[in-house]
MIVEXTI-435994 format. One line per 4 residues: number of its first residue (from 1); for each residue y, z, x of C-alpha. Coordinates in pm, whole numbers, plus 32768, in hexadecimal, padded with zeros to 4 digits. Example, Ala and Ser with C-alpha at 12.3 -4.5 7.8 and 13.67 -1.06 7.14 Angstrom:
# MIVEXTI-435994
1 = 7E3E:830C:84CE ~ 7F96:82CA:8557
//
This chain:
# MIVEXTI-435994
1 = DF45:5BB1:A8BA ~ DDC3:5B19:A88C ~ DCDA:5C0C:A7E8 ~ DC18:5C27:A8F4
5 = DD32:5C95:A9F0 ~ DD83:5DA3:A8D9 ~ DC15:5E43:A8CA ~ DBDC:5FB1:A8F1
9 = DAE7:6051:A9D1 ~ D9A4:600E:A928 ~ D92F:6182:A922 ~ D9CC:62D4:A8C6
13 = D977:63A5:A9A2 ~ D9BE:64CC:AA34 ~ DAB9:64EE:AB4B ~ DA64:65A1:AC96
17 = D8DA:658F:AC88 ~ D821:64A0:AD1B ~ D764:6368:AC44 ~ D614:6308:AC52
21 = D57C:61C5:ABDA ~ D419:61DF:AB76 ~ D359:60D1:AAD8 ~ D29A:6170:A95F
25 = D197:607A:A89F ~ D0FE:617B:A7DD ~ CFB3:619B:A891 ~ CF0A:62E3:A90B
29 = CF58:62E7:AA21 ~ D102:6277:A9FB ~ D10F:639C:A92E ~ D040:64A6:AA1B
33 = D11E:643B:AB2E ~ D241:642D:AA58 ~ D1E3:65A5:AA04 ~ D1AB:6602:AB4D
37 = D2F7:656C:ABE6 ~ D3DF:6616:AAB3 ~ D323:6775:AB05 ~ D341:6757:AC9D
41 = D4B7:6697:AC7D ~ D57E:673E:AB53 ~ D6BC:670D:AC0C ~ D6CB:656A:ABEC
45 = D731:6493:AAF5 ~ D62B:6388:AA94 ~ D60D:6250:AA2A ~ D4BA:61DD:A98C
49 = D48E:6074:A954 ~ D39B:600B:A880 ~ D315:5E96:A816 ~ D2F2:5E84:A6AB
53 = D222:5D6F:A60D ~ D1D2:5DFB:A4A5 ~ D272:5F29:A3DD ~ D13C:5FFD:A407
57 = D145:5FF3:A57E ~ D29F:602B:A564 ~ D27F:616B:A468 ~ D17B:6209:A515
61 = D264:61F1:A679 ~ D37F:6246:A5B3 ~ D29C:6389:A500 ~ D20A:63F7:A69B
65 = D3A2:63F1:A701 ~ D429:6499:A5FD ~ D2FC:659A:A648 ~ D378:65CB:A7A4
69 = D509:65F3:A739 ~ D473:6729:A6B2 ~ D3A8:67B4:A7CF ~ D4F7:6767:A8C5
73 = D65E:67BD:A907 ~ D658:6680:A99A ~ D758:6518:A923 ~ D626:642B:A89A
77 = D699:62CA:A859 ~ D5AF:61D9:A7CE ~ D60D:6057:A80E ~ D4FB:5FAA:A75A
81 = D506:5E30:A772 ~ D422:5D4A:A676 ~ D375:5C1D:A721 ~ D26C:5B42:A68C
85 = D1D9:59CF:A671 ~ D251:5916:A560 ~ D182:57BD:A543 ~ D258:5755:A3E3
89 = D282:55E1:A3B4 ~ D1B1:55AB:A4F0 ~ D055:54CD:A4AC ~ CF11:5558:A51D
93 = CEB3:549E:A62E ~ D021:54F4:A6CB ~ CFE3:5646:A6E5 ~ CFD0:5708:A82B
97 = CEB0:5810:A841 ~ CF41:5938:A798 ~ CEC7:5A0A:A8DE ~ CF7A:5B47:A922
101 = CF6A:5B2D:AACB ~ D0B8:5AF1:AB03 ~ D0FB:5C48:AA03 ~ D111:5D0E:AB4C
105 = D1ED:5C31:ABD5 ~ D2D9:5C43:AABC ~ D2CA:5DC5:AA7B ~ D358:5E11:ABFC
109 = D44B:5D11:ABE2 ~ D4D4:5DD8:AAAD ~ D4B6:5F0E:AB64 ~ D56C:5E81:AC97
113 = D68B:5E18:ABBF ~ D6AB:5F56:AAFD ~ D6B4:6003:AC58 ~ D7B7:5F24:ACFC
117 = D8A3:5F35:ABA3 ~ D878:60C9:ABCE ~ D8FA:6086:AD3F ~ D7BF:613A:ADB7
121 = D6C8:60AA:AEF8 ~ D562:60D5:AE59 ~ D48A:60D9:AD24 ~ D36F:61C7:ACF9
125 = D218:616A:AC20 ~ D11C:6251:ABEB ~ CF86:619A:AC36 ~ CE38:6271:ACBC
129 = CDF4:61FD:ADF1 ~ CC90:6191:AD8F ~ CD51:60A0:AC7B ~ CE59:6032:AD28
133 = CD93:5FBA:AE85 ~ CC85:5F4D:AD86 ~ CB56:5EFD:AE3F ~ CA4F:5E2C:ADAB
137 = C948:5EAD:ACC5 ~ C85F:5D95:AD13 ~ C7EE:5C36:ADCC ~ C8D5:5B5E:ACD2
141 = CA0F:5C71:ACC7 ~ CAE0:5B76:AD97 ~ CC0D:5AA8:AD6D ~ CCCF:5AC5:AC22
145 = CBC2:5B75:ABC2 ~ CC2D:5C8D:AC81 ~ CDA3:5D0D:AC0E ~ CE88:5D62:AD60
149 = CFBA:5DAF:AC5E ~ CFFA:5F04:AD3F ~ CF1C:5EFC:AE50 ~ CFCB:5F63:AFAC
153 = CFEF:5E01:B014 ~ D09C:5D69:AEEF ~ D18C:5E84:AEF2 ~ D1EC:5E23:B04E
157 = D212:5CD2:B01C ~ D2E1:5D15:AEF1 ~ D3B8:5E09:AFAF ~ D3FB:5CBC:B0AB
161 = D42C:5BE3:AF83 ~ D538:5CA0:AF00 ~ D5F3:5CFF:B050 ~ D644:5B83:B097
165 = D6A4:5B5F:AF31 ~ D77E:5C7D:AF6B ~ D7E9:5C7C:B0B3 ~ D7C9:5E08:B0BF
169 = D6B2:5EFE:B0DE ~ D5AB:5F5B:AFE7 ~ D474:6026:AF9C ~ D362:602C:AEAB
173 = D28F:619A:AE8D ~ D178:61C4:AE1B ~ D14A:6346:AE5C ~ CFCF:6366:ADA5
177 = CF46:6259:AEA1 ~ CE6F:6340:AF68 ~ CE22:63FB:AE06 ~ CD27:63CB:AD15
181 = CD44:63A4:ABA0 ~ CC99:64F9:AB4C ~ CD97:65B8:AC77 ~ CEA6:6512:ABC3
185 = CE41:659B:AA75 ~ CDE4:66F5:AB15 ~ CF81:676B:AB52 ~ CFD0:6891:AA93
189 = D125:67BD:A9E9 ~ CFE9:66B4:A959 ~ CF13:67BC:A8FD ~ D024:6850:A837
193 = D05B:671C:A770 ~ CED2:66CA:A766 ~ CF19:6658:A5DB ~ CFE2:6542:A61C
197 = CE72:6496:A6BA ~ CE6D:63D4:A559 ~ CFA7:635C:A55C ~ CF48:6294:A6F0
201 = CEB4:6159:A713 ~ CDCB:60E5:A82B ~ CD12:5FD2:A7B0 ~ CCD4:5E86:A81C
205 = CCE0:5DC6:A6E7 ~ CD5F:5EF0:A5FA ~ CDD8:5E2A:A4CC ~ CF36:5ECF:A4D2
209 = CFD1:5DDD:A3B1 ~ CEA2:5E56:A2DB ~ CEF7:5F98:A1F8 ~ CDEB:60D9:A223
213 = CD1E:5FC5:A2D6 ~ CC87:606C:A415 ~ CC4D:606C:A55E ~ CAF0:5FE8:A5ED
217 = CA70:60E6:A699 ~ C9A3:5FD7:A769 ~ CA78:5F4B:A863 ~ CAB7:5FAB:A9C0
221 = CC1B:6050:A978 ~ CBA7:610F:A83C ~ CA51:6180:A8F8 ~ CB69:6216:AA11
225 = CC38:6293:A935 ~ CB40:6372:A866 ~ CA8A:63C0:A9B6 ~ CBF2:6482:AA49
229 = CC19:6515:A8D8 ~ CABF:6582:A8F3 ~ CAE8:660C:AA57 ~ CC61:669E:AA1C
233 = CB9E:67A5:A912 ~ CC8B:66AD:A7DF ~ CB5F:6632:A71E ~ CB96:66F3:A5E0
237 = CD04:661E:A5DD ~ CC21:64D8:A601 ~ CB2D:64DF:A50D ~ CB95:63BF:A3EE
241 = CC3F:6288:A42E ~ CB1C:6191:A4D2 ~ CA61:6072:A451 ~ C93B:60CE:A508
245 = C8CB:624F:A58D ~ C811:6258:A6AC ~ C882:63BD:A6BC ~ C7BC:641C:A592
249 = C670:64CB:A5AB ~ C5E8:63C1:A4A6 ~ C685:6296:A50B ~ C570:6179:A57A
253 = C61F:6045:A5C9 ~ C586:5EF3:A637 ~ C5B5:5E6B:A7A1 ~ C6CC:5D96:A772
257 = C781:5ED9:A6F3 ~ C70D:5FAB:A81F ~ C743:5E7E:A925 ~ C88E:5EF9:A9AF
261 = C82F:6094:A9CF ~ C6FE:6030:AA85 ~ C7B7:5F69:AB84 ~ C8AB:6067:ABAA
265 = C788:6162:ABF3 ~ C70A:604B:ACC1 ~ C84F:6031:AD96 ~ C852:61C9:ADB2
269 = C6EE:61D7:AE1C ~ C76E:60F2:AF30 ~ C884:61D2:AF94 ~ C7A9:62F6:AF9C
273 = C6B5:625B:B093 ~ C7D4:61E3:B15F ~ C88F:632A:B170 ~ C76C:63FC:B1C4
277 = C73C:6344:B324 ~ C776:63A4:B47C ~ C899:62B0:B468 ~ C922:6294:B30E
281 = CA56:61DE:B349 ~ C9A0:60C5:B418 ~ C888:60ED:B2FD ~ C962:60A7:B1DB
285 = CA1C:5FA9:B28F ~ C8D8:5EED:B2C1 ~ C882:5F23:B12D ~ C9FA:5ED1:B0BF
289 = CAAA:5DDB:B191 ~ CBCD:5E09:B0B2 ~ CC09:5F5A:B12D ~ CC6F:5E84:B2AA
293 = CD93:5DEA:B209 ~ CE12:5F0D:B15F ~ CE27:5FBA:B2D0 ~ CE81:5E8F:B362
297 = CFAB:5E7E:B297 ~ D027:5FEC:B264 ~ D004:600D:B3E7 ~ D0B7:5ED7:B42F
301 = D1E4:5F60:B336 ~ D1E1:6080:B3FA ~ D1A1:6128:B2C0 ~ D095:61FD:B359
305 = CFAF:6249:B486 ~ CE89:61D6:B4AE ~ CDC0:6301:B4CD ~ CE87:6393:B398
309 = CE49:6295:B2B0 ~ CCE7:627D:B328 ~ CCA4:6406:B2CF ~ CD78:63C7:B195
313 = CCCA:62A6:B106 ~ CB6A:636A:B160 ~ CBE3:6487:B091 ~ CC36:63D6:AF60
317 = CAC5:62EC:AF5D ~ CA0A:642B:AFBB ~ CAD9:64EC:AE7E ~ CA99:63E3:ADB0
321 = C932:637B:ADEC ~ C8F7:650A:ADAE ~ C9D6:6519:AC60 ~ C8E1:63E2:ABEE
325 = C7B0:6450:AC43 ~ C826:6564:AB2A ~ C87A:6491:AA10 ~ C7A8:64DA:A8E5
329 = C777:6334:A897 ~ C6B5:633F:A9E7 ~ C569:6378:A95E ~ C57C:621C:A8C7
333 = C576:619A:AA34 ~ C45B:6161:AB35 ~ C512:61A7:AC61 ~ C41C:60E3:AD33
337 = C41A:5FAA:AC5C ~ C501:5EBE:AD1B ~ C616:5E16:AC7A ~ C652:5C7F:ACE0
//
């Protein structure tokens, strides 16, 4: 008999309860919803997959899990699965952009499989709305500029993807789409665990190979993520770790260090004006086209109603442009100077 005709079940798990796949980088916001989904679910066994590309990355996911074992009668496996670039022996001018697009890509793929060797229909991640549909902060915010790793759309067209590779049904969920960062980080089983917030990582060019090296603190996803710890009452968890603190009473950064929080408050001051009209939805339509696709899409799916997602989607950009508009690093922002 081969080997591979003589391979166990890849996960011990336990018998009777039902499995859920959920996809765990080691973000904020994979851990609040991994939190959240233990406290609400106790009775599954789950299955967190996680991409690994560095030890640190893969202690501190290992460090949040082993966190959570404690907090839950619940099975916890871990399936963590290194990837990288390796450009060894390769000359210079042969080498492809090291650009991490196609990351996304890769990271649902890994999910899908873990899911389909667990003999389960659907994987679960855990993105804010606000993150995950991504709108742009600015004029130039397009293209690859503007990462659609979990936004609605690419979910969907994953979810095709693997059906014909499959031949059998399948579903990606995304239950915090409709959520934003600072709800997420405001349930009682994330609250209770508010001192892990050191050991997440948010940020967009976080140097996670370098030891006790920081996080920016500048970026759009580091600006976010301080904003919901801010917001979710968590700030006394968040207060070392960053390169740069635009938190800090005293901090008085140049504009190439502010750039990205003003066009965020830029982008919110949008939202505001657009939500406080007579019609909001046709208002913020008209400021975000982006927003057309995403309904275009769910409602097409039959994921949702019209209306529904409508009232939904106004919810979560009137909750967040309120949540920003009470972010201490606000009052390095002009809110009427335009951004591109």
């Amino acid at each position: 008999m081969r080997a591979a005709e003589s391979q166990r079940f890849l996960f011990s798990l336990e018998h009777g309860s039902p499995t859920r796949v959920a996809l765990f980088c080691g973000g904020l916001d994979s851990f609040a919803g991994a939190a959240q989904t233990l406290c609400d679910f106790a009775d599954y066994n789950y299955i967190f997959v996680s991409g690994v590309t560095n030890t640190r990355q893969q202690g501190a996911q290992r460090g949040q899990l082993n966190r959570l074992r404690l907090k839950t009668s619940a099975h916890i496996c871990h399936v963590a699965i290194p990837y990288g670039l390796h450009w060894a022996g390769l000359r210079a001018e042969r080498k492809e952009k090291s650009s991490q697009r196609t990351r996304g890509f890769l990271f649902l793929t890994l999910g899908a499989v873990s899911a389909i060797a667990a003999r389960t229909k659907e994987i679960y991640l855990y993105e804010n709305g606000v993150g995950a549909i991504n709108l742009p902060y600015h004029g130039t915010h397009v293209g690859t500029y503007n990462s659609r790793a979990t936004h609605p759309s690419t979910l969907l067209r994953m979810e095709d993807f693997i059906k014909v590779l499959t031949g059998e049904e399948f579903g990606i969920v995304n239950p915090s789409l409709f959520f934003t960062k600072a709800e997420m980080c405001r349930h009682v089983a994330v609250q209770e665990l508010g001192e892990l917030m050191p050991l997440t990582f948010s940020c967009d060019g976080f140097p996670f190979r370098a030891k006790n090296r920081g996080q920016r603190d500048s970026c759009t996803s580091c600006l976010l993520r301080r904003q919901a710890i801010e917001l979710a009452g968590l700030s006394r968890y968040d207060q070392n770790g960053y390169l740069n603190d635009l938190v800090s009473p005293t901090f008085a950064g140049g504009d190439n260090q502010l750039h990205d929080l003003r066009a965020m408050n830029w982008q919110a001051h949008r939202i505001r004006e657009a939500v406080s009209r007579a019609n909001p939805w046709e208002a913020l339509v008209s400021e975000f086209i982006e927003l057309k696709k995403v309904e275009l899409d769910l409602c097409r799916n039959r994921k949702v109603q019209p209306a529904e997602l409508q009232s939904k989607l106004l919810h979560l950009y009137s909750q967040y442009a309120a949540e920003w508009g009470a972010f201490s690093a606000c009052r390095h922002c002009d809110v009427c100077k335009r951004i591109a």
